[in-house]
Phi, psi and omega in degrees: 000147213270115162252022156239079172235037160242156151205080260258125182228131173282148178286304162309127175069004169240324167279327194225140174281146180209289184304292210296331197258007154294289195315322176271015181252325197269316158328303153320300224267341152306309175293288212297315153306059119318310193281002177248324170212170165277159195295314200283334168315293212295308200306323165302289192281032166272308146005266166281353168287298204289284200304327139348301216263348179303293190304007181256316217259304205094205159239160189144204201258342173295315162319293198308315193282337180264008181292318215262329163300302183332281226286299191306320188277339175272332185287000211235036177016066167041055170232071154289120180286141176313318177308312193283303158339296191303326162300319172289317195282264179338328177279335179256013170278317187289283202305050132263307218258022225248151188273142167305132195238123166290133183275154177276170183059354162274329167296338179301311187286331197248024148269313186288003171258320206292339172275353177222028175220184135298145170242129171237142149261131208231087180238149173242160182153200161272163187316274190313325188272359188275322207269359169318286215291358199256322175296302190305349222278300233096309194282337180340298197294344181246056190217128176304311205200118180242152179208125188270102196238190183247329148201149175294135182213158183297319158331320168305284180309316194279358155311300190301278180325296155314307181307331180267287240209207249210023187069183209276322177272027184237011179238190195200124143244139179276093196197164182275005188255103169339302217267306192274319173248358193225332184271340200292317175323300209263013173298322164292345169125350196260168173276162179243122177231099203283134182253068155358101157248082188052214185301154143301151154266165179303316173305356191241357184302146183199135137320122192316114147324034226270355141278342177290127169307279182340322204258176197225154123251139194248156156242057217106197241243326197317319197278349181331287174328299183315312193282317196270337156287326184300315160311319152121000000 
């Protein structure tokens, strides 16, 4: 008997650039607050305007702009200017409206599997906007299931994984987030497998499970195939 046979790919940063277009949202966002606070300053409290704020937002990018208001109204003690607020609201319409940049080797990775496994796509964020960047993306159409959730948890998964497929130690995910694609996974019984994609964000930093039989690191997409055979 086959013991793998689903496999589940996070989206951001592991199919598609995401995180570059935070940073360069936050860069901005450091210049317009320059006179007010300093960049290592102002990024600690944005830090915590967002962890503070996942249980009111989730994640994504709406989350992020009011995170970045929050942050803005507290530093400037609520003189913040109507412009600048109206620049922060804009930056984050653009990074909505900003076209999917595909990573290489993923679509390549997700055909050489998809005939002979489940293929899932397993991302959290916002609705539209995940289901935007997922149309636009192409790849849809070569995925069994896709599921857009608020956040990876092991309960998350050993859901998912019943649902698609054959439970969680007949399954596999793939994503750049320690914390989110690669320990909850193999905490349910699955293999884990981390695709390193440039910084982290801090909320998603977790240690490598690096005793678990189960979990792997590839350093892209190329080596997948290769890896789900050797497993088996």
């Amino acid at each position: 008997m086959q013991n793998l046979t689903t496999i589940g790919f996070d989206a951001d940063d592991t199919l598609w650039q995401n995180e570059r277009f935070f940073r360069l949202t936050q860069a901005r966002f450091a210049e317009l607050l320059r006179d007010h606070a300093a960049p290592e300053h102002l990024m600690e409290r944005l830090l915590a305007a967002e962890r503070r704020n996942l249980g009111h937002y989730g994640f994504g990018i709406k989350g992020f702009v009011l995170s970045m208001i929050e942050t803005a109204i507290e530093v400037t003690e609520e003189r913040v200017p109507a412009s600048v607020i109206a620049e922060l609201i804009a930056a984050g319409q653009e990074m909505l409206r900003h076209p999917i940049e595909l990573l290489p080797h993923a679509q390549e990775a997700i055909e050489a599997l998809a005939g002979t496994h489940r293929v899932l796509l397993i991302t959290k964020g916002d609705l539209l906007d995940q289901e935007r960047k997922l149309a636009q993306s192409g790849l849809g159409d070569l995925f069994h299931g896709v599921e857009i959730v608020s956040a990876k948890t092991r309960p998350v998964y050993e859901a998912i994984f019943a649902r698609h497929g054959d439970g969680a130690a007949r399954a596999m995910m793939v994503g750049d987030s320690m914390r989110s694609d690669v320990v909850p996974v193999i905490e349910a019984g699955g293999w884990g497998v981390y695709v390193p994609h440039g910084p982290a964000w801090e909320i998603e930093k977790a240690a490598p499970p690096v005793q678990a039989p189960r979990y792997r690191e590839i350093r892209n997409l190329t080596a997948l195939p290769d890896l789900v055979r050797d497993i088996g």
